[in-house]
VEXSE-516105 format. One record per residue (C-alpha): residue in three letters; x, y, z. Coordinates in steps of 0.02 Angstrom, whole numbers, padded with zeros to 5 digits, always signed. Example, Ala and Ser with C-alpha at 12.3 -4.5 7.8 and 13.67 -1.06 7.14 Angstrom:
BEGIN
ALA+00615-00225+00390SER+00684-00053+00357
***
This chain:
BEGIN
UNK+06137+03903+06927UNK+06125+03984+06760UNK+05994+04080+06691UNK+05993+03983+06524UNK+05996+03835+06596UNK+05867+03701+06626UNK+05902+03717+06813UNK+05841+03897+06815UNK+05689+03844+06699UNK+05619+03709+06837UNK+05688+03822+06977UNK+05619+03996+06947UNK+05432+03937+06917UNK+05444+03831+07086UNK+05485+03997+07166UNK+05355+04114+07071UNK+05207+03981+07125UNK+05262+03955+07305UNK+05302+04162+07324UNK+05128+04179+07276UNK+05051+04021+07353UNK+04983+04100+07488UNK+05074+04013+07611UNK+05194+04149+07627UNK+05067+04290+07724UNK+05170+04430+07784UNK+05344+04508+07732UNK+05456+04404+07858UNK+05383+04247+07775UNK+05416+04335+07597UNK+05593+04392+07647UNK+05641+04226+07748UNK+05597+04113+07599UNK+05688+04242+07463UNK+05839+04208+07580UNK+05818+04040+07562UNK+05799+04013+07367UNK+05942+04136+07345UNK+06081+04052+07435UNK+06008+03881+07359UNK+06022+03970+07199UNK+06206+04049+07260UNK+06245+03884+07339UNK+06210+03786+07178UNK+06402+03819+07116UNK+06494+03789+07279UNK+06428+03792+07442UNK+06570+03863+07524UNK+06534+04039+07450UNK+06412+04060+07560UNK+06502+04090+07714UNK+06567+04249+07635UNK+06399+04304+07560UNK+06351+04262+07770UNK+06477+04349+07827UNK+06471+04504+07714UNK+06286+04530+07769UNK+06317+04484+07963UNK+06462+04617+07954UNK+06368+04756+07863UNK+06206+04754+07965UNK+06293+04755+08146UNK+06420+04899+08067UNK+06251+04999+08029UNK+06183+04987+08195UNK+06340+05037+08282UNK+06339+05181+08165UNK+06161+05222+08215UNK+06180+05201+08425UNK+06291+05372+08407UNK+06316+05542+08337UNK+06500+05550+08373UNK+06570+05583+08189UNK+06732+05491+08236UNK+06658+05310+08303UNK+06556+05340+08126UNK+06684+05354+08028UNK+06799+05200+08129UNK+06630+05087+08090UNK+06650+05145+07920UNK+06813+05102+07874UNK+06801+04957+07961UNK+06655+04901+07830UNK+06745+04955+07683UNK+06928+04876+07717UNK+06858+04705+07785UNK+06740+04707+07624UNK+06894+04767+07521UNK+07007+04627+07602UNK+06897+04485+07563UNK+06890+04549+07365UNK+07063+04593+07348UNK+07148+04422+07426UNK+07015+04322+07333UNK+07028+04417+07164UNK+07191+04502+07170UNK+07317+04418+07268UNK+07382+04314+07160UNK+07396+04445+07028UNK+07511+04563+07143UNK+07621+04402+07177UNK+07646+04384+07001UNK+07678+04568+06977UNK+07802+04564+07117UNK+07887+04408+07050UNK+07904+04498+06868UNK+07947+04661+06938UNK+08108+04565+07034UNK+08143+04466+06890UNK+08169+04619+06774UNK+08306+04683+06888UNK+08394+04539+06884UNK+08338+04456+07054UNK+08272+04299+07076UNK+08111+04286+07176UNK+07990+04131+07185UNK+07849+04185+07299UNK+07698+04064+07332UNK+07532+04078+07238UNK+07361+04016+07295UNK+07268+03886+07189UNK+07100+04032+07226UNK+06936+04013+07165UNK+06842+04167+07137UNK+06664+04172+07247UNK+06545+04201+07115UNK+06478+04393+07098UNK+06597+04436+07244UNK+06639+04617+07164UNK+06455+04643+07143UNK+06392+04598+07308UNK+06525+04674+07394UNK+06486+04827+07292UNK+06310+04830+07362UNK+06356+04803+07535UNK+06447+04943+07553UNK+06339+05055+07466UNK+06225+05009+07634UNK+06355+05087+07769UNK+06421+05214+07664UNK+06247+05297+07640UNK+06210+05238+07810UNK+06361+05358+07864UNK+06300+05506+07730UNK+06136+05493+07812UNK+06071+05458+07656UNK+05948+05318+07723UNK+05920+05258+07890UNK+06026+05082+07970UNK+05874+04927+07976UNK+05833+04837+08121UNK+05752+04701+08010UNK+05885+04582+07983UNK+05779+04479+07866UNK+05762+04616+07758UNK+05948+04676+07734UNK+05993+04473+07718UNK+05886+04479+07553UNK+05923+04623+07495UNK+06116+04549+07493UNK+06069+04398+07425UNK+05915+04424+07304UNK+05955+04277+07177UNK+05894+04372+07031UNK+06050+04523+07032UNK+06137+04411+07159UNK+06296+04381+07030UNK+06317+04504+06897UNK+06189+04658+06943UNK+06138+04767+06937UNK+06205+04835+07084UNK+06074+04903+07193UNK+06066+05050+07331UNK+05995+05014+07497UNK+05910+05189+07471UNK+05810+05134+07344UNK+05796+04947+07340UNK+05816+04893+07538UNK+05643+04986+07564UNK+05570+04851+07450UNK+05610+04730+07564UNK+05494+04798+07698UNK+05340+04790+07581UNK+05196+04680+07562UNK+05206+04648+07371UNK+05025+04616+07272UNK+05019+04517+07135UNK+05017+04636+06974UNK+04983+04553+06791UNK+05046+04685+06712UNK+05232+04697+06810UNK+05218+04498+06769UNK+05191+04531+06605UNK+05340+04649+06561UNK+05460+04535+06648UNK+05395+04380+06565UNK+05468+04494+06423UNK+05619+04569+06482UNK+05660+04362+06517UNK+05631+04333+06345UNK+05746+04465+06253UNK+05881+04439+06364UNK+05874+04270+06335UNK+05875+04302+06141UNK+05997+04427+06174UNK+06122+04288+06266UNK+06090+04135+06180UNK+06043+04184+05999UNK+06154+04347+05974UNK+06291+04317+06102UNK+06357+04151+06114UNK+06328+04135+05912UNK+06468+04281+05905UNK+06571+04207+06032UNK+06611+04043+05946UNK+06692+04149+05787UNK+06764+04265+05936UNK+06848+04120+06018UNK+06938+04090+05865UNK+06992+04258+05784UNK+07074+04288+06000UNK+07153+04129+06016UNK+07234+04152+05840UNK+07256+04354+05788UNK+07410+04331+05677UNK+07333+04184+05586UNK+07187+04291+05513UNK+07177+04454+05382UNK+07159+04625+05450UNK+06980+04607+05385UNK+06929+04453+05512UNK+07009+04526+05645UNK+06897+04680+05624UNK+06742+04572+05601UNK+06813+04490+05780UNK+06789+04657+05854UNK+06600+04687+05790UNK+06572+04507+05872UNK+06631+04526+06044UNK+06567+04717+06042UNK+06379+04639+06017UNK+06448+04477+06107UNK+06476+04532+06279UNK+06332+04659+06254UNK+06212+04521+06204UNK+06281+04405+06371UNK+06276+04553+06512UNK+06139+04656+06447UNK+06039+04495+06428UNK+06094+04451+06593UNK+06024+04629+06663UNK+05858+04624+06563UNK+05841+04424+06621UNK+05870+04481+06817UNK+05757+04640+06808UNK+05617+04541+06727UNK+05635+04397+06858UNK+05630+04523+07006UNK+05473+04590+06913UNK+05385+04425+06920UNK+05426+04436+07120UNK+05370+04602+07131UNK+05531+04721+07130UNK+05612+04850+07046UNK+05781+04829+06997UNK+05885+04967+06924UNK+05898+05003+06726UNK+06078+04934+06689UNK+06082+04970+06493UNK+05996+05092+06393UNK+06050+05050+06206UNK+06239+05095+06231UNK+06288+05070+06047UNK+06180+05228+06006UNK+06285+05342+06087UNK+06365+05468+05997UNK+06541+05504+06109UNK+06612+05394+06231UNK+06530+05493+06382UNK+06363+05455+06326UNK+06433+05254+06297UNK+06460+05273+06493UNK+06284+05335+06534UNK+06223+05199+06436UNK+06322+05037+06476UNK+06347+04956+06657UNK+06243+05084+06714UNK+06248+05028+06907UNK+06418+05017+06923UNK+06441+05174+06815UNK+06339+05281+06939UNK+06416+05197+07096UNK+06606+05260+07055UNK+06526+05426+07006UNK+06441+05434+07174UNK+06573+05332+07303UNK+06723+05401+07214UNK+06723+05531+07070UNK+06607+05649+07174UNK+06708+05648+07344UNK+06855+05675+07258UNK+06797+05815+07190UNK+06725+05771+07013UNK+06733+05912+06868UNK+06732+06062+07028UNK+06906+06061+07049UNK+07065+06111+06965UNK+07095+06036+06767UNK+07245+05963+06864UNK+07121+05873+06981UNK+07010+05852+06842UNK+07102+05752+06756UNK+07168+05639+06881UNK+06984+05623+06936UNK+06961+05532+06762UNK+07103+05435+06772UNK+07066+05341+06931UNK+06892+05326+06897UNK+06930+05245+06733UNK+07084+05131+06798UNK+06973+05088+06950UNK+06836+05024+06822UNK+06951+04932+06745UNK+07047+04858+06872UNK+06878+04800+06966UNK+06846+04700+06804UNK+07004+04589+06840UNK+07162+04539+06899UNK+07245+04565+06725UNK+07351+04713+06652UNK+07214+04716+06497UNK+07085+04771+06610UNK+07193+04916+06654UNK+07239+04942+06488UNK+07076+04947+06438UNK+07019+05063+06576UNK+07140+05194+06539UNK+07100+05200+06353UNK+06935+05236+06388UNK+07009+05376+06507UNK+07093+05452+06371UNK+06932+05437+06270UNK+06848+05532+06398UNK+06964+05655+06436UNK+06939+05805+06301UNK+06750+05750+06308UNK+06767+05833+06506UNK+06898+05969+06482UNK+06799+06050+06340UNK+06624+06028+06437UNK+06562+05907+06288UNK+06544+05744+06425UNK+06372+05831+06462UNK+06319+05852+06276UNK+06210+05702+06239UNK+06082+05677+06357UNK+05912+05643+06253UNK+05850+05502+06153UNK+05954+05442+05979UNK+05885+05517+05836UNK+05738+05587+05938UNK+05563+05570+05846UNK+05666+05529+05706UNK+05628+05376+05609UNK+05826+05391+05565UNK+05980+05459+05647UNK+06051+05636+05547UNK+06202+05594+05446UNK+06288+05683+05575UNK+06203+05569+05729UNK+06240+05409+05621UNK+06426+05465+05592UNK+06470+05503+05779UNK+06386+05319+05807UNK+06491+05232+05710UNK+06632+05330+05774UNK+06596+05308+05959UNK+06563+05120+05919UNK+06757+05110+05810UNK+06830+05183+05981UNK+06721+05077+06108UNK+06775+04912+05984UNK+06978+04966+05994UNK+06958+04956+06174UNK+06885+04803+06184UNK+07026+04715+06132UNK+07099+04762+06287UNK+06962+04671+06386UNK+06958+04523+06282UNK+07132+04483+06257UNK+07199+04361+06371UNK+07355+04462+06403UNK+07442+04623+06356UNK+07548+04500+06201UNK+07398+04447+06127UNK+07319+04619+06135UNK+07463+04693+06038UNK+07472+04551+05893UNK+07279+04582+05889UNK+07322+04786+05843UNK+07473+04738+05724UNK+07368+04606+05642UNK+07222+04734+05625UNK+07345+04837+05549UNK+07376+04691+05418UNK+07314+04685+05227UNK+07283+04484+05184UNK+07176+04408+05058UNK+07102+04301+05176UNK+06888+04337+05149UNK+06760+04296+05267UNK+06649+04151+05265UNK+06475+04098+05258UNK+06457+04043+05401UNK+06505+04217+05474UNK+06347+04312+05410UNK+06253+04213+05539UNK+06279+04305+05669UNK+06280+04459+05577UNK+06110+04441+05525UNK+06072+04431+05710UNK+06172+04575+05748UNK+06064+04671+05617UNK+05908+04612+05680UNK+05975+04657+05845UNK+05999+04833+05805UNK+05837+04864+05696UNK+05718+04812+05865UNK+05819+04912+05980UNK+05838+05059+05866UNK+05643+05081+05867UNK+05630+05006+06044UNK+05745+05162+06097UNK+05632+05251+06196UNK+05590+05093+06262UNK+05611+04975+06401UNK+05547+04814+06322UNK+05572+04750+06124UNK+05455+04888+06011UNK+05380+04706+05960UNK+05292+04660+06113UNK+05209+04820+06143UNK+05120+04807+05944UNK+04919+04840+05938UNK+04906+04719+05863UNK+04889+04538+05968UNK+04940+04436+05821UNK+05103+04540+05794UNK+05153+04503+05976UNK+05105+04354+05981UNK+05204+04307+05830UNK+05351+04405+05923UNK+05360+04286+06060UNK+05353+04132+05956UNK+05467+04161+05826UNK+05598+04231+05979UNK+05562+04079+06095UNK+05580+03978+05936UNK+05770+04065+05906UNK+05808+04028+06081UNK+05781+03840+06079UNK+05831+03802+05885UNK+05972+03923+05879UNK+06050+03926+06028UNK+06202+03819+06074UNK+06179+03638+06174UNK+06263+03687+06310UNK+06223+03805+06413UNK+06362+03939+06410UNK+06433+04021+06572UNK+06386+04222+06578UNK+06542+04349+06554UNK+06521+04452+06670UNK+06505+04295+06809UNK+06712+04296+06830UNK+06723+04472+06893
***
């Protein structure tokens, strides 16, 4: 079930009256009927991903009371492992298997040896790499002692399968989110109100900014040596504020729906296109699964405390991980270890910790300096996202020679469409930077907001494709 779909408009008010009927009067009701609308939700797709979804909850809540029933370090750490390969299995045959047959089969071929092995006709469980993310987050803190195994099996069941986050994030912690789940919410206008918001600009941000770009996008990638160096450039602006437009709308449309439910989800963007060097980009885009390789990998492997050797290869797998979770595709490593090399001086020369306040900071304008490191940062983020775009590594490199190219070929009308939205895009966020909902809806005066919502609702249904378009982030 899509969020911009009529489904999800009949659906999610269904949910929000019975939630708050009444009906449901303590938190096993609350948490048994969240279960419920979430795998219908899940289930609306394919039915059969369920059983994993079943399965990946059943496996992590027993593993987390075995861990709890002893204090022998070594049984701990056996019920560990045992989490993370079985929840590593399931992602890797489902998302990768067929891309290390290939591999293998290309790899054989190149030396001169014939090899024909047999692929699966697979079909990716939707928000698999997310869920299985947040499962495991559950027994590895569980293990750390960083929060305490639940004997409410109700509880860890929804926090698994909480429809809102269910499929592309954020990715929540059991330490902070699971503890929701054992709370009577009240009902709280103003937590309504914000997320009857956040719903709003992520839907503008989706169906008005993003899928506009993608249908130009869709074009200049299925074509790069048919179009001028200039149009292939303009293809980059589009899919940068494309894909930001689809997953950050995503995040701000799942935050504000667990708002009107009563809970918290996690901050998964925080105006990433302001940063001024890469590292900041990072603490500012995909913010959950950003801070989850920091914490279950970069960290135990040392992070910045060890050798520049270390160091270095620290960055590299975190990077190449990142990219490699993203998909079963040699672009997504490709694009992972750019962004590694990015990174890299940023880290040895102690400038990845440089940027940690607000854009332009009670500023009506960035400094010449702050607005040239922007558009820098954003040049190197768009390069790289060629890389994630591109179907394969071919296309990718005729997309760089043809950016490379000088033809006469001009834009269009038709193209300043969706820059206008892109424009509009940036002038609300830039003063909505300190922000967590659009500087618009927070005027002082009604009529200002009021006119706010309108003339955004109004985008969404005029200017919005007919169909319903599937989210990006939905095939990882």
């Amino acid at each position: 079930m899509l969020f911009n779909s009529v489904d999800f408009a009949i659906f999610l008010p269904l949910v929000f009256l019975l939630y708050w009927s009444g009906f449901l009067r303590n938190v096993r009701d609350r948490n048994g009927f969240l279960i419920v609308v979430s795998y219908l939700f899940y289930g609306w797709w394919d039915w059969r991903f369920l059983l994993l979804i079943v399965f990946s909850s059943a496996l992590d809540f027993s593993l987390g009371k075995q861990m709890a029933k002893t204090e022998n370090q070594r049984v701990r750490k056996r019920w560990l492992w045992l989490s993370i390969s079985a929840n590593l299995s399931l992602l890797g045959f489902f998302k990768y298997y067929n891309f290390f047959i290939e591999s293998f089969a290309e790899a054989f071929e190149l030396m001169g040896v014939a090899f024909s092995p047999h692929s699966l006709q697979l079909i990716l469980p939707v928000g698999i790499s997310f869920y299985t993310f947040q499962t495991m987050s559950y027994t590895i803190d569980v293990y750390r002692r960083r929060t305490e195994p639940t004997d409410d099996a109700l509880a860890f069941f929804a926090y698994v399968s909480f429809f809102p986050q269910l499929v592309a994030g954020p990715i929540e912690r059991a330490t902070s989110f699971l503890p929701q789940f054992s709370r009577l919410h009240a009902f709280n206008y103003e937590r309504i109100r914000v997320g009857l918001q956040l719903i709003l600009w992520g839907l503008f941000k989706k169906m008005v900014i993003a899928d506009n770009c993608a249908y130009w996008v869709d074009q200049f990638f299925a074509d790069p040596g048919g179009h001028s160096g200039m149009l292939l450039v303009l293809g980059i602006i589009l899919f940068a504020f494309q894909i930001y437009g689809d997953f950050s709308g995503y995040s701000d449309i799942a935050i504000g729906t667990g708002r009107l439910l009563g809970f918290e989800l996690r901050k998964n963007f925080a105006y990433p296109y302001f940063s001024r060097d890469v590292a900041e980009f990072w603490r500012r885009w995909h913010i959950s699964l950003s801070t989850w390789f920091r914490d279950y990998v970069y960290i135990p492997l040392g992070g910045s405390r060890v050798s520049q050797r270390k160091q270095i290869r620290n960055v590299f797998i975190i990077f190449l991980l990142s990219g490699f979770w993203h998909g079963a595709n040699w672009t997504f490593l490709a694009w992972g270890f750019v962004h590694a090399a990015f990174f890299l001086p940023l880290i040895l020369l102690g400038y990845h910790r440089k940027y940690l306040e607000i854009p332009g900071k009670n500023r009506w304008l960035p400094s010449i300096v702050e607005g040239g490191r922007m558009m820098i940062t954003f040049a190197l983020v768009g390069l790289a996202w060629v890389f994630f775009r591109a179907e394969n590594m071919e296309v990718a490199f005729q997309y760089y020679r043809g950016l490379m190219s000088f033809g006469i070929e001009g834009g269009k009308v038709q193209h300043l469409f969706p820059l206008i939205g892109i424009a509009l895009l940036l002038w609300i966020e830039w003063f909505s930077r300190a922000e967590e909902v659009p500087f618009l809806f927070q005027h002082r005066i009604l009529g200002v907001r009021w006119l706010s919502y309108w003339s955004m609702a109004l985008a969404v249904l005029l200017l919005s494709p007919a169909e319903p378009s599937v989210f990006i982030y939905f095939q990882f």
